[in-house]
C-alpha distance (Angstrom), angle and dihedral (degrees) to the residues before:
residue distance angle dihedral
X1 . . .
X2 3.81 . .
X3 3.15 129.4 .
X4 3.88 97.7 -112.5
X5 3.67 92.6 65.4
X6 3.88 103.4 42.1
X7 4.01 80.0 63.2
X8 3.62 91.9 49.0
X9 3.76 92.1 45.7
X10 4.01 88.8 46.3
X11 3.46 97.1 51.3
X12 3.53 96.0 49.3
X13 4.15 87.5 50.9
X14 3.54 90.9 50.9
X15 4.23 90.9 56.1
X16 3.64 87.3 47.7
X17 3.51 93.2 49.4
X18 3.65 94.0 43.7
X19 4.01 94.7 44.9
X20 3.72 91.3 48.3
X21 3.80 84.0 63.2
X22 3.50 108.9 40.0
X23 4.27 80.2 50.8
X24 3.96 89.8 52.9
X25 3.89 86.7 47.2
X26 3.27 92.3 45.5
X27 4.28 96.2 54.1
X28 3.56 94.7 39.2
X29 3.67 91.7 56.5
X30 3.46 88.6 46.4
X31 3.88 94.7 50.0
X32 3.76 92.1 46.8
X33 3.74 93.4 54.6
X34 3.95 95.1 51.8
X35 3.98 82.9 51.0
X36 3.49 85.6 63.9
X37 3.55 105.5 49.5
X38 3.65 97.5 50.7
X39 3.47 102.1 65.5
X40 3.55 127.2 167.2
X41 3.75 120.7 -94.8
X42 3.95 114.1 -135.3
X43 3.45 121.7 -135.8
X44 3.86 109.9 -106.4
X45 3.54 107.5 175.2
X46 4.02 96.1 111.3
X47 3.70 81.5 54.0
X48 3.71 101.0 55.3
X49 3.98 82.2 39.5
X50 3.84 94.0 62.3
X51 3.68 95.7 40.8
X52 3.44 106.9 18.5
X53 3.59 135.7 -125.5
X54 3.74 103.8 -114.5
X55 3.42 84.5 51.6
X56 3.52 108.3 67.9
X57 3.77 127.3 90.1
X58 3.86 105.1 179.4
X59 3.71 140.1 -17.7
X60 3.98 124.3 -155.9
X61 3.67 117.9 -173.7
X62 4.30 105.0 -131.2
X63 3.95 106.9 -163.2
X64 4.00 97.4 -70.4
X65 3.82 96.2 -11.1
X66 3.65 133.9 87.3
X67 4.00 119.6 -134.2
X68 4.10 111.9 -156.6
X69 3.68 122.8 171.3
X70 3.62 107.7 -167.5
X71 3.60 126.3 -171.5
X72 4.24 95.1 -121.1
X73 3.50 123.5 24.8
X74 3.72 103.2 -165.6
X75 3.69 91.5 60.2
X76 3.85 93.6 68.8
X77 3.28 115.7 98.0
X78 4.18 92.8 -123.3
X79 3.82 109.3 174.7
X80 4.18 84.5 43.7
X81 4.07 91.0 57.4
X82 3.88 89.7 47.7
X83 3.54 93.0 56.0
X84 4.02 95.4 53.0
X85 3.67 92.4 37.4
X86 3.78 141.3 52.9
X87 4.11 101.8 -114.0
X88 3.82 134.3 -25.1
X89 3.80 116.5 -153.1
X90 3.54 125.6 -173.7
X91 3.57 140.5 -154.8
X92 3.77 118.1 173.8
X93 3.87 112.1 -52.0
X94 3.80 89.7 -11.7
X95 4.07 134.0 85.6
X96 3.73 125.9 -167.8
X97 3.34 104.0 -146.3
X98 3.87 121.2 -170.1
X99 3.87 117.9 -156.3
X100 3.91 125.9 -149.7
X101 3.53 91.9 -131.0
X102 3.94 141.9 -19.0
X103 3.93 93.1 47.3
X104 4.23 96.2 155.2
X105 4.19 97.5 39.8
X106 4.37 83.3 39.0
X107 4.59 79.4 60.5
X108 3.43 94.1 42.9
X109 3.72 93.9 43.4
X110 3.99 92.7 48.3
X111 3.96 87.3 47.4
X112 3.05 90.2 57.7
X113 3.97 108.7 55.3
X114 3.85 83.7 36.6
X115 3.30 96.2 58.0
């Protein structure tokens, strides 16, 4: 073979070679980021148990901690959400609540139903 072609034929393996990975790149990026949308929704029914779901008026998610106002704080059941979580602190109408694990699909989860 001359030398003319083994360039030609180098080049064009070096494109194929590149392409192939910029195309692998490409799908695993892609696959990662549909990982990450579906995420999977926690089961929240103990929570809306303990405080109950009419009586919730918003939820914000603070770092690790959970912010919920609700609209009467004696009708949570208080000493039950300390036992399944790590801490509840209140101020007024509104309980910090820290969760042992969970704490960002336990905010979606509770948006959710609440909605």
């Amino acid at each position: 073979m001359n030398l003319e072609l083994r360039i030609v034929i180098g080049i064009v393996a070096l494109i194929l070679v590149v392409g192939i990975g910029i195309y692998i790149l490409f799908i695993r990026s892609k696959q990662k980021n549909r990982k990450q949308e579906i995420s999977p929704k926690v089961n929240v029914n103990w929570i809306l148990e303990l405080i109950g779901k009419d009586n919730i008026i918003a939820i914000e998610q603070i770092q690790k901690r959970v912010r919920i106002t609700v609209f009467d704080l004696n009708k949570v059941n208080l000493e039950g959400l300390k036992e399944q979580t790590n801490g509840v602190f209140l101020k007024g109408s509104m309980m910090v609540v820290t969760f042992k694990n969970n704490t960002e699909e336990i905010v979606e989860s509770l948006r959710d139903v609440i909605k």
